[in-house]
N, C-alpha and C positions, 0 to 999 in steps of 0.2 A: 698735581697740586694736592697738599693734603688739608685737611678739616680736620679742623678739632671736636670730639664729641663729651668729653669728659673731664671736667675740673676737679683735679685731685684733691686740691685744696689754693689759696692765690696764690701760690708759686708755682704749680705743677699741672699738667693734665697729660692725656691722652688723646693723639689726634691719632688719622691713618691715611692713606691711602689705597688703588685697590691692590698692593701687595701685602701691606704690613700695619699694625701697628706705633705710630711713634711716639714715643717718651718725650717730654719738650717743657722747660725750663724756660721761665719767664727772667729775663734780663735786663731789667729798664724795661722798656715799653716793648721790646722784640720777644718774640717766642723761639728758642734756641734747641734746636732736636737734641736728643741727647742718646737716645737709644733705640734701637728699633729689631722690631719683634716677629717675625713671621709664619714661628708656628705655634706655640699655643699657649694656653690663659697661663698653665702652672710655671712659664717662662716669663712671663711677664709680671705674673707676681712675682717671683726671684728680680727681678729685675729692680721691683718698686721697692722691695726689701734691701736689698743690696746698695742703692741710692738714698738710703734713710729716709724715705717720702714717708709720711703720716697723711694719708687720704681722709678726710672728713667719713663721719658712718654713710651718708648717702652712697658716699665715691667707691666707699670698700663695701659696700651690699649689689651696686651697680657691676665692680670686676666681678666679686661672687658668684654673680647671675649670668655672665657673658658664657655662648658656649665654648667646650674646650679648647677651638681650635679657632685663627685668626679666617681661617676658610669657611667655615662655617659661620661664623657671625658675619663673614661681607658676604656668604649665599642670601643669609636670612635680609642682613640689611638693606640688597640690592632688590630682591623681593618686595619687601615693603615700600620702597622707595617706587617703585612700577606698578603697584598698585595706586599709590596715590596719584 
């Protein structure tokens, strides 16, 4: 199942699961995957660029800051998440 961690802006966000990435477009009230990512940030920006998304500055400071690779943000995530 996947979780969303990031609101692009009220149309858009970023959810994942523990493989990938997923792009996902709000349609009415559902959330509609759109594209999914599985190996790294400078793919997934192309992606959000590619889809005309305009991410609010929090949402494009937050990709920014993600590390390069979808593996490494769900090592670090999974970490955190086991600590708490």
């Amino acid at each position: 199942m996947d979780r969303q961690f990031l609101a692009l802006n009220d149309r858009w966000n970023v959810a994942f699961d523990q493989n990938q990435w997923i792009v996902q477009k709000r349609t009415g009230t559902e959330w509609r995957s759109v594209s999914f990512i599985a190996s790294d940030k400078r793919i997934l920006q192309r992606i959000l660029c590619s889809l005309d998304i305009i991410p609010t500055a929090e949402a494009k400071r937050t990709v920014r800051c993600l590390p390069d690779s979808f593996k490494d943000w769900y090592a670090s995530l999974a970490s955190s998440e086991a600590s708490e």
